[in-house]
N, C-alpha and C positions, 0 to 999 in steps of 0.2 A: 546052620544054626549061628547064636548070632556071637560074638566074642564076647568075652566078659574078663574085667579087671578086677583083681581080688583089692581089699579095703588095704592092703599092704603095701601093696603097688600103688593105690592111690596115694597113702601117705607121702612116700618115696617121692612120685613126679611133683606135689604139692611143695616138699621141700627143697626140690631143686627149682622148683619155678622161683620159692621164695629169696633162695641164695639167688640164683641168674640175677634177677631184679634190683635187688641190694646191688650186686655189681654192675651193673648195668647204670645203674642212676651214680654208682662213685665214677666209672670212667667217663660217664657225660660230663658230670662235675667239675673231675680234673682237665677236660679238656676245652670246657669253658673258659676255666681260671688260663688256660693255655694261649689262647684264641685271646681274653681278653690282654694277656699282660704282653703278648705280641703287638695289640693295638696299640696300648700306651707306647711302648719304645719303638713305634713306630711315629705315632702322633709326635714323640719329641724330636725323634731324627728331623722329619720338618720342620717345627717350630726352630729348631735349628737352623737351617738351611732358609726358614723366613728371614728369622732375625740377620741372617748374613748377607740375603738380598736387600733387603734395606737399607742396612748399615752402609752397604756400597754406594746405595745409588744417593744415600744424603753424604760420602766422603765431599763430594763436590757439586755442590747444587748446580753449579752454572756449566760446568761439564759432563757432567751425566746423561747422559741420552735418553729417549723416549724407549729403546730396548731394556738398559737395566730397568725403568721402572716400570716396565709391562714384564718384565719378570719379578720382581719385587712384589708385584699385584700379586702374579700367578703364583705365587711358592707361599704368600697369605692364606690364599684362598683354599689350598691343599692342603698345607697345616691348619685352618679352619676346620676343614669337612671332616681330615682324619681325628680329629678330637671330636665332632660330634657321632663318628663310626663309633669310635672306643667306647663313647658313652653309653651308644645304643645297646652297646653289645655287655655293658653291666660297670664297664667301669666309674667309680667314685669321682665324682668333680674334684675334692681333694685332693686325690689320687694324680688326678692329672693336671692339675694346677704346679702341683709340686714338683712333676716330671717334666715338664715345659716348661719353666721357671730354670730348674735345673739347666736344661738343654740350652734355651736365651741365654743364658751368663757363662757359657762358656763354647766358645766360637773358633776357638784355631782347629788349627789341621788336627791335631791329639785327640781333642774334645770329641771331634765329629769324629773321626775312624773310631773311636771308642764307642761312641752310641749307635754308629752303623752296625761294627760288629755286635753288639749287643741283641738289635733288632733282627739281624740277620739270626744270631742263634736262640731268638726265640720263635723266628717264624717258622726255622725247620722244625724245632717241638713241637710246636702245634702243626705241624703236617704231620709229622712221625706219628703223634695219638689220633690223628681225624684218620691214616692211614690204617693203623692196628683197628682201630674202634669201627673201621667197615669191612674189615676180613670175618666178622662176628656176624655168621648166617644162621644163627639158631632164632627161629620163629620170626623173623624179620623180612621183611618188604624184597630185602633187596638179596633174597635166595633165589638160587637159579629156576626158572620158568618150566615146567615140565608141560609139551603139549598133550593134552588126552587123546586116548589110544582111541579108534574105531573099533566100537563094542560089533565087526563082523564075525565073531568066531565061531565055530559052528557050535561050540558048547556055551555060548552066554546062555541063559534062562531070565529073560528079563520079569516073566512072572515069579519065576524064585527068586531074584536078585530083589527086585520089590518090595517083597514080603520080611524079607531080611532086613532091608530100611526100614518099612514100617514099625516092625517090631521094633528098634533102634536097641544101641549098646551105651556103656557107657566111654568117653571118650576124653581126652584135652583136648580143651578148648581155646583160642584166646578171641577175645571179645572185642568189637569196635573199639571201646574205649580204653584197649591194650591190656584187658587183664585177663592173666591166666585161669583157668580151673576147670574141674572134673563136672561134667555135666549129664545127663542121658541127652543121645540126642537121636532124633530118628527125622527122615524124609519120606516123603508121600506126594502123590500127585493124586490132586484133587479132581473133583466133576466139573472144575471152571476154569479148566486147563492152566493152573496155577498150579509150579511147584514149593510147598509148601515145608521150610526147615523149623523143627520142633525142638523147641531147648528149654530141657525141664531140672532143678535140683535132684543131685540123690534121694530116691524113696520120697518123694514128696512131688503125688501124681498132679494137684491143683495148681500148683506153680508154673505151667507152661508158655513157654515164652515162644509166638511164633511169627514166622517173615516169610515172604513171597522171595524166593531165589531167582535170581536175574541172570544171572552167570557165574561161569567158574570157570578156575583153571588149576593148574599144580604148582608146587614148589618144590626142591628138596635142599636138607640140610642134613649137615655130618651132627651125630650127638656126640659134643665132647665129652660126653660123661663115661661114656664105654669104652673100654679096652681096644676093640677093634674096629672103631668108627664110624659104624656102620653106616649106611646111605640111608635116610629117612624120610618122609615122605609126609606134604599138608596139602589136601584139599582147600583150598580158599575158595570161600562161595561172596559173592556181592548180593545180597538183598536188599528189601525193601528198609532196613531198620539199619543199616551199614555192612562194614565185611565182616565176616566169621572165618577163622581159622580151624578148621578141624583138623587134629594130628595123629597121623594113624602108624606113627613110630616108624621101625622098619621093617612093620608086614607090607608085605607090594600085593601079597593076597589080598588083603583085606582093601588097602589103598587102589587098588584097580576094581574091586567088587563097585564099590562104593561110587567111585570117580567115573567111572562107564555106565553106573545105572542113572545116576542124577544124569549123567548127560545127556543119557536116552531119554530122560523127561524132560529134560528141556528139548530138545528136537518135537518128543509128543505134543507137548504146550502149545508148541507154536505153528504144528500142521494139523492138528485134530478139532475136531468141532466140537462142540457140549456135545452133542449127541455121541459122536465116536466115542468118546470120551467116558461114557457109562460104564463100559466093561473094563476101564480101570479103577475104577470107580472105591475110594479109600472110606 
């Protein structure tokens, strides 16, 4: 039979999706602003180290060599590009008018070890957040790969297992364009050897949204939200309309029902004929 979420439980997962996301877009935030203000003191260190090749190579115009001023060139051209990186990446023309300005007008040895170390302890912040902010495996890309089992066991029922998809339950979802929510969802393999993922609103039968499944595979993540961490488990399906996450918490029952029977239809799909194909027939 098939599982069922009570409207309680919905709420629950709904408002932790809401929290997660709220935090999820501040520590993007903070670590933009991380990343960006790294670039600036970085872009100045150069602009520094421009204005002090130059400076050299016009001390003495008729003794200066063809090396200082092909380094003079090359330390332009790098504080150049690192103020158009900075830019790309959000920072204020202002912003960096002001910090290079800065950095040009003050050239001795103090000056520069001070903006080096400057640079240097903003670029380990923004590694220390890019480092935290990808330890963060909840419904994200970069969770561990789980491969799919081989449905040989002697108890699979792929006619019962079927029927249990068709029926569908209700489940989390997160959608192509990364939003979370509670959906019914069911799968079926149709008479045109297409497997077919069904995603319709709560109680609200006309609304069905549906795509041709391509492939799949698994993920798993820890839910920090629980006491004892449990191991969790998402279907990801590639369709025709983008990927779909479906998350089946951490029942491994239900996660292997589910994950073994789509597979088997995809296998069916792609060696069966319309004709064989009848006595699946949804």
């Amino acid at each position: 039979m098939p599982w069922k979420i009570t409207p309680f439980k919905n709420i629950i997962s709904i408002k932790k999706w809401l929290k997660e996301i709220k935090q999820r877009r501040k520590e993007e935030g903070r670590l933009q602003r991380a990343e960006v203000h790294a670039a600036i003191s970085v872009s100045g260190v150069a602009a520094a180290l421009a204005a002090i090749a130059a400076e050299n190579s016009k001390k003495d115009e008729y003794s200066s060599t063809a090396k200082e001023a092909a380094v003079a060139s090359a330390a332009a051209l790098v504080a150049a590009q690192c103020a158009k990186v900075a830019e790309a990446m959000g920072a204020k023309r202002e912003q960096l008018s002001s910090v290079i300005g800065s950095a040009m007008s003050g050239t001795n040895a103090s000056d520069i070890l001070t903006l080096t170390a400057a640079a240097a302890t903003s670029l380990k912040g923004a590694s220390t957040l890019k480092a935290r902010s990808g330890c963060k495996n909840r419904l994200n890309g970069s969770a561990p790969i789980l491969p799919i089992e081989d449905n040989n066991d002697l108890d699979f029922n792929f006619e019962k297992h079927r029927t249990i998809l068709a029926k569908g339950t209700e489940l989390s979802v997160e959608t192509p364009d990364g939003n979370y929510t509670v959906r019914t969802v069911s799968v079926t393999l149709n008479n045109e050897a297409k497997v077919m993922l069904k995603i319709r609103k709560l109680n609200l039968l006309r609304s069905k949204k549906e795509s041709i499944v391509l492939d799949l595979h698994a993920e798993l993540y820890k839910d920090s939200e629980t006491e004892d961490s449990n191991t969790c488990y998402l279907i990801v399906l590639t369709t025709s309309r983008g990927t779909f996450k479906l998350d089946m918490a951490d029942d491994y029952q239900r996660y292997k029902t589910w994950a073994t029977t789509i597979n088997h239809m995809l296998m069916l799909s792609t060696s069966f004929t319309k004709y064989e194909l009848q006595y699946y027939k949804t």
